[in-house]
N, C-alpha and C positions, 0 to 999 in steps of 0.2 A: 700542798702549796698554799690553797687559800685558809686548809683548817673548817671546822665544822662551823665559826660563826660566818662566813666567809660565805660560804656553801646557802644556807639560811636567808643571807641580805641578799643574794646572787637571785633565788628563786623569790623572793617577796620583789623583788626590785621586776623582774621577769612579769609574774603577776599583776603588779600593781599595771606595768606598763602595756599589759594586754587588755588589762579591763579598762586602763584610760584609752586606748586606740578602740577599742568595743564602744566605749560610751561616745568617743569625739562623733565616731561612724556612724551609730544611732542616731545624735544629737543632729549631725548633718544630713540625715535622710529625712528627718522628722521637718529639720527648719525647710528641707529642698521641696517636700513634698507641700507645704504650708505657702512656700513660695508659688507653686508651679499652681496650688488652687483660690491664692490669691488673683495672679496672671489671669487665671480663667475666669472667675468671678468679673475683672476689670473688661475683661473682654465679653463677657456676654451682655453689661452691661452698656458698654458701647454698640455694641451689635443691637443690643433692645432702643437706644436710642436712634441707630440709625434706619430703623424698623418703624419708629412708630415716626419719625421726621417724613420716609416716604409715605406711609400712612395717610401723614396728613397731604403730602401733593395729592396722590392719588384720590382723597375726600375734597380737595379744593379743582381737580380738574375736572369730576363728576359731574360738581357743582356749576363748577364753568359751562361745561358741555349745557348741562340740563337749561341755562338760561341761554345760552345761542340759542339753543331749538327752541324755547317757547318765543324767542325775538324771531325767529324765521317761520315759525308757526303761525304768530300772530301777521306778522309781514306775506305771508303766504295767502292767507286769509283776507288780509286786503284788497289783495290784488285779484284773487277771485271774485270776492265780491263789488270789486270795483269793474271787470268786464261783464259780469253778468249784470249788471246796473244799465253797462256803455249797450250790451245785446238786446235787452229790453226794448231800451228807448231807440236805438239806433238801425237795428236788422228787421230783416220778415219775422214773423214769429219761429216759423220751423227752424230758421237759424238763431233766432234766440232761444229755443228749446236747447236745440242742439250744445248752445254755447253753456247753457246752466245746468247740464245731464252730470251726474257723477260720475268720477274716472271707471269706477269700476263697471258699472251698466255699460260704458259703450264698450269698454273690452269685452267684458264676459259677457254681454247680451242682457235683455227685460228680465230674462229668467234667472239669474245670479242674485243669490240670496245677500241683500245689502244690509249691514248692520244698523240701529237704527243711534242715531248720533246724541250725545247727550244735549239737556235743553239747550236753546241759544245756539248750537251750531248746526252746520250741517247746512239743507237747502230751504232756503227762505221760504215761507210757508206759503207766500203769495207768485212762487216758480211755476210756471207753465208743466202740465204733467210730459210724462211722457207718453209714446201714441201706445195707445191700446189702457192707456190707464184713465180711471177719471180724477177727478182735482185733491182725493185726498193724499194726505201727506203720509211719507213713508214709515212714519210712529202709528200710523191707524189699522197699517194692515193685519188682519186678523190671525192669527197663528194656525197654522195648519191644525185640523180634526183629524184624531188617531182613526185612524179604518177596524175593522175587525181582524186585519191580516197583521198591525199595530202592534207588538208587546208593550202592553202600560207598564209603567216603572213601580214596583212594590214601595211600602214607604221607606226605607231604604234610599229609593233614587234607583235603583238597580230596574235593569228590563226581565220583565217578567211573563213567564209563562205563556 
């Protein structure tokens, strides 16, 4: 019916049209998949910007924080040193002792190891001691002497032997 040249255009036309449906379907996976890691791309960089926007609140309310507290540190500070000023001049001594004592001594007791405060702060160096101590100030106390029962620290740092 169609004859051999018939036959021929039938299978070239067949051909042709598999390999343009093979090529459209490649071409289409290629552009889908180019698409879908553009998408990603756009999205990670939104995602990096909306990362580094909290970022910065989180570095600005640090910030924030860290200057309340030295404004209530320092306001803190006042108001101690402004009762311990008003107990001096105003009470018996034992009550102005009392009122100038570090929080920590009167909970934990004389015997509560206090740290000693950087210069400038801490208890005014002309404060009433407390009883059983005499008038040096709490940067004087001498550091404990290791005993023989002691491990001294190798140079290292480490306790030794």
């Amino acid at each position: 019916m169609f004859g051999t040249g018939g036959a021929w255009s039938w299978g070239i036309g067949l051909i042709a049209f598999a390999l343009g449906v093979g090529a459209g379907f490649l071409l289409g996976a290629v552009s889908l998949r180019r698409a879908r890691r553009e998408a990603a791309e756009r999205e990670l960089e939104a995602l990096r910007a909306r990362f580094d926007a909290y970022r910065g609140r989180v570095d600005e309310s640090f910030r924030r924080t860290s200057e309340l507290f030295e404004g209530m540190t320092r306001q803190y500070r006042e108001v101690y040193e402004h009762l311990a000023e008003s107990a001096e001049a105003l009470c018996s001594p034992d009550a102005a002792r009392a009122a100038v004592e570090l929080p920590e001594v009167r909970r934990l007791g004389p015997d509560a190891a206090v740290r000693t405060p950087p210069a400038g702060e801490g208890v005014p160096a002309d404060a009433a001691p407390v009883d059983g101590e005499d008038s040096s100030s709490v940067g004087d106390i001498p550091a404990p002497v290791p005993s023989a029962q002691t491990p001294r620290p190798d140079a290292a740092g480490r306790p030794g032997a």
